[in-house]
N, C-alpha and C positions, 0 to 999 in steps of 0.2 A: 221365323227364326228368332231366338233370345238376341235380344241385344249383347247380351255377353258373350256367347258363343261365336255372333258376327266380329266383333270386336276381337276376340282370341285369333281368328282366321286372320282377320286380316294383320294383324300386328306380326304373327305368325310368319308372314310372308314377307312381311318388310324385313323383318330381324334374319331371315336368312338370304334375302339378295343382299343385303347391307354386307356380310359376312364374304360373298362372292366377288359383290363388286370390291371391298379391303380386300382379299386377297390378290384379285387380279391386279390392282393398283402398284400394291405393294411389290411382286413378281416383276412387273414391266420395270420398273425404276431402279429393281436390285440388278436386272440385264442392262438397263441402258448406261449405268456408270460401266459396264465393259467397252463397251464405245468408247470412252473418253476416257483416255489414258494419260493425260496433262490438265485433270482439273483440279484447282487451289482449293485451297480452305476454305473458303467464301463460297468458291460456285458451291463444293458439295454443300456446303452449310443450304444454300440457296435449294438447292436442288430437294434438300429433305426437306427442310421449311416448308416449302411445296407442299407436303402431303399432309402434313400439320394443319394449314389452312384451310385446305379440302374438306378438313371435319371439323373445321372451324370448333379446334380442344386446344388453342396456342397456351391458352393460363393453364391449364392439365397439364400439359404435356412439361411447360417450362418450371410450374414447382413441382415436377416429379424428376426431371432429368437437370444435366447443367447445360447441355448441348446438343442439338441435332448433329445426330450420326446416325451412322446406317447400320448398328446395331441398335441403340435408343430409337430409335424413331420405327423402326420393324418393330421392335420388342411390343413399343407400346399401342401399337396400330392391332397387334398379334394377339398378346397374351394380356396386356394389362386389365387387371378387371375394372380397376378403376375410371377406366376409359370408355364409356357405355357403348363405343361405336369398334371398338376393337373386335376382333373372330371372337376370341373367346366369350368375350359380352354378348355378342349378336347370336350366337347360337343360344350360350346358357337363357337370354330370353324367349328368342324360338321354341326351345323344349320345353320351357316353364308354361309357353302360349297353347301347346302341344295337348303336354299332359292335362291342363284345364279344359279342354275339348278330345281327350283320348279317344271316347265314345263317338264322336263324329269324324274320324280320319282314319284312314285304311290302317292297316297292318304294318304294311309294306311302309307306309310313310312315316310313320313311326322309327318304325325299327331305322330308317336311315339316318333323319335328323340325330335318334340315340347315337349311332353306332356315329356320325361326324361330332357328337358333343362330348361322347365316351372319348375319341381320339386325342380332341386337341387338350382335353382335361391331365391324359397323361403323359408319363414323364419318356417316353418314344415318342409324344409328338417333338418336345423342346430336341430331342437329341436330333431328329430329323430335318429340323427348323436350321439345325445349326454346320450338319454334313448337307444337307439338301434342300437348302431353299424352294428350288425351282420343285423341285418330287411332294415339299410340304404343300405349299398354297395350291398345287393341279391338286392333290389331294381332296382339299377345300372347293376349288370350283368343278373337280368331278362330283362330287357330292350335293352339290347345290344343283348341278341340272339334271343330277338323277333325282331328284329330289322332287324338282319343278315336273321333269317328264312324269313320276308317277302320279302326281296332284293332274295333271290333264288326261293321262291314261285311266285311273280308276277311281278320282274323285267323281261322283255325280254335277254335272254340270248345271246346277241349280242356283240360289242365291247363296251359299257358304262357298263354291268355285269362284262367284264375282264378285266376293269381299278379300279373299283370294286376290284374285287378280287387280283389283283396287290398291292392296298394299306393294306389291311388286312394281307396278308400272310407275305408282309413285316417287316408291323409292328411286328405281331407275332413273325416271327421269328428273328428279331430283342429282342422285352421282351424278349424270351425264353432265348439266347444267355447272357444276362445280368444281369437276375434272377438267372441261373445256375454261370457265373463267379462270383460273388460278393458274396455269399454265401458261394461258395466252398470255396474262402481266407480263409472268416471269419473263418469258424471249420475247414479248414487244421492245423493250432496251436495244436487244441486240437491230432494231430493223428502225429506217427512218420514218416508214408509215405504213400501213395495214399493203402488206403484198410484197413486201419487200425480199431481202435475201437471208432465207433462216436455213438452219442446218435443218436438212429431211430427218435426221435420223431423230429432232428432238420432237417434231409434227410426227412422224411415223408413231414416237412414244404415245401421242396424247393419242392417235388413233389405235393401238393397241390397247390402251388402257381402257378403251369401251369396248372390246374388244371385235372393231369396225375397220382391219387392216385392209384384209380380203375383200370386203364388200363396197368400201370405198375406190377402190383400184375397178372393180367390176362399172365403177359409173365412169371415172374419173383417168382407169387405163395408168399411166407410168407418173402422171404432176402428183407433186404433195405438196397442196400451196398453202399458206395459210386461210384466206377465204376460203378458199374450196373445203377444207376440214372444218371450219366452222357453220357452214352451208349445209352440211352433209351431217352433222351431228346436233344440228337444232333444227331444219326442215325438212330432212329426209321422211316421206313419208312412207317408205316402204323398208326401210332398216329400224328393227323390234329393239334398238337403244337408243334412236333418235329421240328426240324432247317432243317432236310432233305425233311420233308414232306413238308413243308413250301415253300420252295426252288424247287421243284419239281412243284407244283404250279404254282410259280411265271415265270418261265421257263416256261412251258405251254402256260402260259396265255399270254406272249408276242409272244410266235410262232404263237398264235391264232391269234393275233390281227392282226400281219405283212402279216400271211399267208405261214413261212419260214416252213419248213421242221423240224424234227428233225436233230441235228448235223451237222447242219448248221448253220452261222448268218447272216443277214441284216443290222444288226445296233450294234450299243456299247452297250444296255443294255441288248440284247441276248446275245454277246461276254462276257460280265461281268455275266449274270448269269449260261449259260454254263460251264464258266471255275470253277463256285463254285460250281456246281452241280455235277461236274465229280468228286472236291478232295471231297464231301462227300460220293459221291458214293465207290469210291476208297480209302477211310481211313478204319482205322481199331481202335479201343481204343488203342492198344497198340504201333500205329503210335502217336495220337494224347498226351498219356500222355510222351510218348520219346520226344516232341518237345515242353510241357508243356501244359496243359490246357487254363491257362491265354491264351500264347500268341496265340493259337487257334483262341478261342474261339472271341480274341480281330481282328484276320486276317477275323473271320465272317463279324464280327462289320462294318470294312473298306469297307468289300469286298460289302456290305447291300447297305453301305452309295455310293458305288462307283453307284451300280443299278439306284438307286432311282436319283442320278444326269444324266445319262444316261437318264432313263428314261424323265426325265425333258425335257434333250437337243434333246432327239429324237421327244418325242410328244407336249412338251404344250413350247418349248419358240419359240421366233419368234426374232430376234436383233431388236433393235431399231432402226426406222427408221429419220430421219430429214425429219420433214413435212414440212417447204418450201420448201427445195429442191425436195418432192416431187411432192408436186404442178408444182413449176415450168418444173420439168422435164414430167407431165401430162399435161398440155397448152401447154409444145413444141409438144408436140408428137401430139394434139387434132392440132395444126395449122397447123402441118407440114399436115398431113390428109385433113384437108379443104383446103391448098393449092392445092392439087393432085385431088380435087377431083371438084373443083371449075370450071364451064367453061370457056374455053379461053377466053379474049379479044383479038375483030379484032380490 
């Protein structure tokens, strides 16, 4: 497979869960201020901040607006283009990753990503955004799993499905790691130490926001404790948004590609996700809050960031080359050939 065309894939994939996980984010938090009918200035100030962090665009966000509100802060999570991680951004590069691989992706996958980039480009998406929040972003996360189901339904499950699935799990488990830190700060305040007495409905939020409500209660039954959501959303290994599961994947999916073995490596992007895969395998909750959650949670972060350039340097870059000097070192090598190869003069 070209290095370009893997690289389109996968980029491809990241740019439209990025798109799903903002939308679902953004959904959960415009429902959970219906909850809280006595918050101040501050909290909501606090409460939208929140999601600011999450995409870590605090300088973006503050020379484009004066203040977090829950219109500014949707708008620019939504629509800003300037914003590279907002819907609109996250698809317009989707379809940009799309079109430059048209020839290798179905029909069918096509015409979706168009018809979710055609939408929120226009001016019925803003009007709906603004009558219907909740009808806009289902919108956006129907789209993105129709989107995923036709990529496993009619994509060829070959090495362009596992560069594919490389950018998704990343992404993923990238959100997860970031929706789970940034949350837990905000309500640590409210509790005197890890366990303590938090309002469910604000832990119910962060477990919606990955959207792990249902499947958490399935292990877990009627608690929403704070441990227990964060147990369940970095080592759950059988929930497809967990940081483990996620990980487990993307581990996978590069053994596939090279053809390595398990517990072995080829390259720096298997060495780099090996060695994460084994401290989540090998942790325990009460490893990871003795070392602090933050700073964890922040070593996933790095460790994500570390793959993903790995990834980069192993399949899609190529160094720059100096095209005279290639040329001319191609005419040496074509003369030197027609010298050897030219019949003698008697």
């Amino acid at each position: 497979m070209l290095s370009r065309v893997a690289d389109s894939l996968f980029w491809l994939s990241r740019y439209i869960e990025r798109a799903e996980n903002t939308a679902r984010i953004v959904d959960v938090n415009l429902q959970m201020l219906l909850d809280f009918q006595r918050m101040d200035d501050e909290k909501i100030k606090d409460h939208w901040q929140s999601l600011i962090k999450s995409v870590d665009e605090e300088e973006l966000f503050d020379a484009l607006y004066k203040k977090p509100t829950s219109e500014s802060v949707t708008e620019f999570l939504t629509f800003q283009s300037e914003n590279p991680d907002s819907i609109v951004s996250s698809l317009s590069r989707a379809r940009e990753n799309a079109r430059m691989v048209r020839d290798q992706i179905s029909t069918e996958m096509w015409e979706e990503l168009n018809r979710m980039y055609l939408f929120v480009r226009s001016k019925q998406a803003r009007k709906q955004w603004k009558s219907d929040p909740y009808g806009f972003y289902k919108l956006i996360r129907d789209g993105s799993h129709l989107f995923q189901g036709l990529t496993d339904s009619v994509y060829p499950h070959d090495e362009g499905w596992e560069f594919i699935q490389l950018g998704r799990h990343i992404e993923r488990a990238d959100k997860t790691s970031r929706i789970l830190d940034v949350k837990y700060h905000i309500l640590l305040p409210s509790v005197r130490d890890v366990g303590g007495a938090v309002d469910v409905v604000q832990w119910s939020a962060i477990l919606r926001s990955c959207s792990a409500q249902e499947a958490y209660h399935h292990v877990y039954v009627n608690s929403v404790e704070p441990w227990k959501v964060a147990e369940f959303l970095i080592l759950s290994e059988d929930f497809p948004r967990s940081i483990r599961f996620c990980c487990q994947r993307v581990d996978a999916s590069l053994r596939r590609i090279s053809g390595t073995p398990e517990h072995e490596f080829s390259n720096e992007a298997e060495k780099c996700s090996g060695r994460l895969l084994s401290n989540l395998n090998y942790s325990s909750m009460d490893d990871i809050f003795a070392s602090g959650l933050h700073e964890y949670l922040d070593g996933i972060q790095r460790d994500l960031n570390r793959i993903g350039s790995a990834i980069f340097k192993t399949y899609f870059f190529y160094p720059a080359t100096d095209l005279e000097n290639e040329i001319r070192t191609q005419q040496h090598q074509q003369q030197q050939t027609r010298d050897h190869t030219s019949p003698a003069t008697s």
